[in-house]
C-alpha positions, -999 to 999 in steps of 0.1 A, spaced: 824 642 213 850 650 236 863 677 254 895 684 226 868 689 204 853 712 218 882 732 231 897 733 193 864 748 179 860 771 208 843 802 186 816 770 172 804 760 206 806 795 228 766 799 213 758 767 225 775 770 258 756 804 265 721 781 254 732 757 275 739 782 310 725 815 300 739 833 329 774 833 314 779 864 300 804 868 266 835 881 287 831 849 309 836 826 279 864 849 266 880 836 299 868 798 296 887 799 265 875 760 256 891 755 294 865 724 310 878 736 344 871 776 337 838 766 321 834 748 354 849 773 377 822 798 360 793 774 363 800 774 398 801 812 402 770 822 379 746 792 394 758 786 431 767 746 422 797 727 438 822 714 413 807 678 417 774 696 401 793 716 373 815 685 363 780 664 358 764 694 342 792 694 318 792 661 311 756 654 304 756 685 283 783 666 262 761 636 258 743 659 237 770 657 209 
């Protein structure tokens, strides 16, 4: 899966997001908005991890799919 995917069925994957970092509340994936580098730029915020950290986080989680 890749990350158009995922940004064009948004609504589908904000339940799995929130599985995937539980500390991201409903109003910050409102503002991810199926954007990788919000969903990054939040990661960061909520969990204290550099980009680097967040971009591999991401990633692996899309190995899932």
């Amino acid at each position: 899966m890749n990350w158009n995917q995922i940004e064009g069925n948004w609504e589908q994957f904000k339940g799995k997001v929130q599985g995937q970092w539980g500390r991201l509340t409903n109003d910050d994936l409102d503002v991810v908005a199926g954007r990788r580098k919000e969903l990054a730029g939040k990661i960061q915020e909520r969990y204290g991890e550099s980009q680097e950290a967040a971009d591999k986080a991401i990633d692996s989680w899309l190995n899932k799919f």
